[in-house]
C-alpha positions as CSV (number, residue, x, y, z in Angstrom):
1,X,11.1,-12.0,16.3
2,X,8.8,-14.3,14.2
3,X,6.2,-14.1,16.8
4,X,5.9,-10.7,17.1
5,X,5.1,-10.1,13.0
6,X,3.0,-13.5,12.7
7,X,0.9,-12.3,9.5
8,X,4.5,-11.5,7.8
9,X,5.5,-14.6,8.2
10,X,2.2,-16.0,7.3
11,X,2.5,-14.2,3.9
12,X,6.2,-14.5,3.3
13,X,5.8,-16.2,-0.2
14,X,3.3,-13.1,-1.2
15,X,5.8,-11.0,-0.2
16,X,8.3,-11.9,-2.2
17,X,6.7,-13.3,-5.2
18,X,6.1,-11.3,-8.1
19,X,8.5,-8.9,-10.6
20,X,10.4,-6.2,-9.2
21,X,6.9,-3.8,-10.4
22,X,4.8,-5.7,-8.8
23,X,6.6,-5.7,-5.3
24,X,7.1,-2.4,-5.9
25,X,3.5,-1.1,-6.5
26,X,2.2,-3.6,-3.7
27,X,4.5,-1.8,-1.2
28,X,3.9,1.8,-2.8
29,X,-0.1,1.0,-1.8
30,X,0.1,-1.0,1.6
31,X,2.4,2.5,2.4
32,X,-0.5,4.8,1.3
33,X,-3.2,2.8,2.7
34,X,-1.5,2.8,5.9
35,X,-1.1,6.5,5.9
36,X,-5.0,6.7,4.9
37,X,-6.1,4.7,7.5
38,X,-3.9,6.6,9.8
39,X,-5.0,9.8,8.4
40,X,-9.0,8.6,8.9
41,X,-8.2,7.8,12.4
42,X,-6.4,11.0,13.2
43,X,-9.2,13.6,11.4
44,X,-13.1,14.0,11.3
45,X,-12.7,16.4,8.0
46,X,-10.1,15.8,5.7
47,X,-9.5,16.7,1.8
48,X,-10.3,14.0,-0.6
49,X,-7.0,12.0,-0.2
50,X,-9.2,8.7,-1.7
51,X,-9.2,10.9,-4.8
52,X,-5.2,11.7,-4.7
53,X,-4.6,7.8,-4.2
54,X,-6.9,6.9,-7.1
55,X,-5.0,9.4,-9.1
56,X,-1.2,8.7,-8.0
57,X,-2.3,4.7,-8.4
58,X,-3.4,5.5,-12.5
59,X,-0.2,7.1,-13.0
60,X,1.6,3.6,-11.5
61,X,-0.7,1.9,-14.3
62,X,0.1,4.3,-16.9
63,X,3.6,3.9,-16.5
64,X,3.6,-0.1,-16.4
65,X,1.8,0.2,-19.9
């Protein structure tokens, strides 16, 4: 299966690098990104969801500090 996820392997030590917050919050945003991007893709007008990521991404910081 390596070959069909090449970039995954490619960034294995990314992946798994990090504290348990940091893997956390970098899967919390390739998720939402992905959902964006999907969302952009799917829908010529569409509510601010940039704005609700900004704002859901703050409260991660908030929370760290």
């Amino acid at each position: 299966m390596p070959g069909a996820f090449p970039q995954t392997r490619r960034f294995a030590a990314e992946f798994t690098s990090g504290t348990d917050h940091e893997r956390f919050d970098f899967t919390i945003v390739l998720i939402l990104d992905g959902l964006l991007h999907r969302w952009e893709l799917s829908r010529s007008q569409r509510p601010d969801v940039r704005q609700a990521i900004t704002r859901i991404a703050g409260a991660f910081e908030r929370v760290e500090a």
